[in-house]
C-alpha positions in Angstrom: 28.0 3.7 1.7 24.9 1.2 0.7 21.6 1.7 1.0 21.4 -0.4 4.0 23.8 1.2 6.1 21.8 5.0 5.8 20.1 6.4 7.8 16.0 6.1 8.5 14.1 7.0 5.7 12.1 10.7 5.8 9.0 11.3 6.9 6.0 10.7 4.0 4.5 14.0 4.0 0.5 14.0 3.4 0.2 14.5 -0.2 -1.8 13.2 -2.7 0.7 12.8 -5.1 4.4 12.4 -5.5 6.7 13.0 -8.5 9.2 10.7 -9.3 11.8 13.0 -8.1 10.3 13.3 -4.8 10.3 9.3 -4.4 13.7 9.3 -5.2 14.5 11.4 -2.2 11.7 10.0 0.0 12.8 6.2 -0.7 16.9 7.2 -1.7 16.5 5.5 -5.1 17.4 6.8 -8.3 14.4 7.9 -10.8 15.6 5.3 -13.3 15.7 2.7 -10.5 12.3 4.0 -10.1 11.1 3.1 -13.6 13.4 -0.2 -14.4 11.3 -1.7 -10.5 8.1 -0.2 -12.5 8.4 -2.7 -15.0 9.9 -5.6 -12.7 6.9 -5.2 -9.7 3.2 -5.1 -11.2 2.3 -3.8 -7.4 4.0 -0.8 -8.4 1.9 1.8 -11.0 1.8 4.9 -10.6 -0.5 7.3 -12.6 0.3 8.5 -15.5 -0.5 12.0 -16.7 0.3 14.8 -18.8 3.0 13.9 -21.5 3.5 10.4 -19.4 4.6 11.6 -16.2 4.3 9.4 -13.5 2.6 10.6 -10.0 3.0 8.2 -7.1 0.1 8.0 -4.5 1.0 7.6 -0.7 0.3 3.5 -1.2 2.9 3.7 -4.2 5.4 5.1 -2.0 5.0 3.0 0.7 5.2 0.0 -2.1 8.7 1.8 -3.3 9.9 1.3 0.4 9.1 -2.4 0.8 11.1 -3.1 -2.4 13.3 -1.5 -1.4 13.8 -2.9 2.1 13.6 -6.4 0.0 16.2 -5.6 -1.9 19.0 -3.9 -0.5 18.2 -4.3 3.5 17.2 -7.9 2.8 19.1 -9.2 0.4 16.4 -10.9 -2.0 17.0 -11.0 -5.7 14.3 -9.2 -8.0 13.2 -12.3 -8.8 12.8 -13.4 -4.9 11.3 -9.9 -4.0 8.6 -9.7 -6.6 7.5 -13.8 -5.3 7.7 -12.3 -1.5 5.6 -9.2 -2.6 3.0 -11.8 -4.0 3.2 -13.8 -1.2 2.8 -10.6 1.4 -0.3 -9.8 -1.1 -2.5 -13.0 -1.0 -1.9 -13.8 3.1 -0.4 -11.8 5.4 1.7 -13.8 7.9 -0.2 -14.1 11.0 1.7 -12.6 14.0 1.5 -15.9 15.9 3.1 -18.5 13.1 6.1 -18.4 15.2 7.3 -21.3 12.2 6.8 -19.3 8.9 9.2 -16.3 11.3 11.4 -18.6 12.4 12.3 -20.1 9.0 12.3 -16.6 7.9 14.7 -15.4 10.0 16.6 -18.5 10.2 20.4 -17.7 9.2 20.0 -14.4 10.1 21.4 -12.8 13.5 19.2 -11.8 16.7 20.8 -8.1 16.4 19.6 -8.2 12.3 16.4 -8.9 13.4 16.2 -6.5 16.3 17.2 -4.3 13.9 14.5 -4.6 11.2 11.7 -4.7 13.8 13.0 -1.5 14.6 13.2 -0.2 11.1 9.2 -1.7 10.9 8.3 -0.1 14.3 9.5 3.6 13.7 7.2 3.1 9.7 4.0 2.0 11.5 4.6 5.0 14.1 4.8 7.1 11.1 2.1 6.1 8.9 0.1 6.7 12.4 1.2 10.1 12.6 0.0 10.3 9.1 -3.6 9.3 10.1 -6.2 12.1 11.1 -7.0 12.3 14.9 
């Protein structure tokens, strides 16, 4: 079974920080996956502490997801994902460019797409669950 045909993702519980172990399991990527996209993505550092451990913040985490979405749900080449990431970084694409969606999507079926705005609506429901009342 691939990545792309698991299930959703766990819940991000509200911790500070995150070991690399408990990525792994939150994003269902290996640990050395982990490190080898460390040194691919410059949007992804986590801090390092004690004997060079790595502790990944909530942001890192949600960072570990997109790649991961990029790569394996998406079908972009590190290469391709690390340009989108930069891309996603400098200007968000307005909702309303209906042309910069369109050629985005373009080549890709209705039900793919239904699918991934589903995948994007059940994260933003549960980074709003994370947020205090």
């Amino acid at each position: 079974m691939s990545p792309a045909d698991s299930k959703p993702l766990p819940e991000i519980p509200r911790k500070r920080y995150f070991a690399i172990g408990e990525v792994s399991a939150l994003c269902e990527v290996k640990p050395h996956v982990l490190r080898y996209w460390e040194q691919e993505f410059p949007q992804l550092r986590p801090v390092k502490r004690r004997g060079n451990r790595r502790y990944y913040q909530q942001e890192d985490v949600l960072m570990v997801r997109r790649i991961r979405s990029l790569l394996y749900e998406q079908g972009f080449t590190i290469g391709g994902a690390r340009q989108r990431l930069k891309e996603m970084g400098k200007a968000p694409t307005p909702v309303n460019d209906h042309s910069a969606t369109a050629s985005a999507n373009s080549g890709r079926p209705v039900s793919n797409r239904a699918e991934e705005i589903k995948k994007l609506r059940d994260e933003l429901e549960s980074l709003l669950r994370m947020l205090p009342d």
